[in-house]
N, C-alpha and C positions, 0 to 999 in steps of 0.2 A: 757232639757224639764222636767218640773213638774210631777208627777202622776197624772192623771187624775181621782183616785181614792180619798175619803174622807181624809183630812189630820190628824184625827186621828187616821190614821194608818200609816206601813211605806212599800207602795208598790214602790218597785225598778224595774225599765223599763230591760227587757232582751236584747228586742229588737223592731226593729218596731211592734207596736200592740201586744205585750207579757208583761208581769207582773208579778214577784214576791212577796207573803206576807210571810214572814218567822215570823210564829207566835208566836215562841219561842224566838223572840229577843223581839216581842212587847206586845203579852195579853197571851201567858201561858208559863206554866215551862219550863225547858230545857231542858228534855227526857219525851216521847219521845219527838223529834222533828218533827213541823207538818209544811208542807207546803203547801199554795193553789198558781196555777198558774193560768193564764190568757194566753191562748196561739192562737194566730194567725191559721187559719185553714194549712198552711202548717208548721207552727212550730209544731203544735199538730206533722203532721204528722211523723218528726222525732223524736219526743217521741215518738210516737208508736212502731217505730221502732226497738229499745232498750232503752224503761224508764233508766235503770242505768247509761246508758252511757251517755244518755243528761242529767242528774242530777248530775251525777260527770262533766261534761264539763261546763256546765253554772256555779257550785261550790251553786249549792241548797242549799245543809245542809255544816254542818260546817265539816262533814268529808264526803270520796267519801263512798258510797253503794257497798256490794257487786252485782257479774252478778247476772240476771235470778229473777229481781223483779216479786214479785204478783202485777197484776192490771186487772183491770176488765173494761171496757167501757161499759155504757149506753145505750141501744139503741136506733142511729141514725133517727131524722125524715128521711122521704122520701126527697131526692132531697137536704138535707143540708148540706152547704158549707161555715159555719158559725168560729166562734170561738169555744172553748171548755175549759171547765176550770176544772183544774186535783187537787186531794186532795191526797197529799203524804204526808206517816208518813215515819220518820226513826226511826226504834227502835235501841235497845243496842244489839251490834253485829253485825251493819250496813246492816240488811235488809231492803229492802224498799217495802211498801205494797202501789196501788193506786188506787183512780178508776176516773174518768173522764164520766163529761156530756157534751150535745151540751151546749152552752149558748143560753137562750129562743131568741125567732125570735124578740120580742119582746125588744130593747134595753135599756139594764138593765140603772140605770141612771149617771152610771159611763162611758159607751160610749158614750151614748150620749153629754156629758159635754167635753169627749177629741176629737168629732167629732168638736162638735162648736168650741173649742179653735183651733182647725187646718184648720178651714176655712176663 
């Protein structure tokens, strides 16, 4: 299956309804390294869990992170069981800094495009 995201970029499927953009391969330098995810509201959940560990497991950046990342989360609407998309840098020395919002209720126009191709 395609990206359902704009093909000027180059977002890679994780999983069902998750997405990778690893911006350091397509529109900036190569440290640090920056990455935006797209994650399914239970994939979010096991980011939460230990950000490093699922950033070394899925193989994010080009080397694993060390434990005990910074990140921060957004505050949740009420009642929302949505997707959420996480903006992680790797710096030099393999820390990883993130922070994550919901994605708006409102479907951005990249879901919407991979809802209709799956229908």
């Amino acid at each position: 299956m395609t990206s359902p995201f704009k093909d000027t970029v180059a977002w890679e499927k994780l999983e069902s309804d998750s997405w990778v953009l690893r911006l350091w391969d397509s529109a900036a330098p190569g440290w640090p390294e920056i990455a935006l995810l797209h994650l399914s509201k239970n994939l979010y959940k096991d980011f939460r869990k230990n950000p490093s560990a699922f950033v070394n497991s899925h193989k994010i950046f080009s080397t694993d992170v060390r434990p005990h990342a910074r990140c921060t989360q957004l505050k949740r609407p009420a009642g929302y069981a949505g997707p959420w998309m996480v903006f992680g840098i790797h710096h030099h020395g393999s820390a990883l800094e993130c922070t994550s919002s919901p994605v708006e209720e409102a479907q951005p126009a990249h879901l919407k495009k991979q809802k209709a191709a799956a229908a």
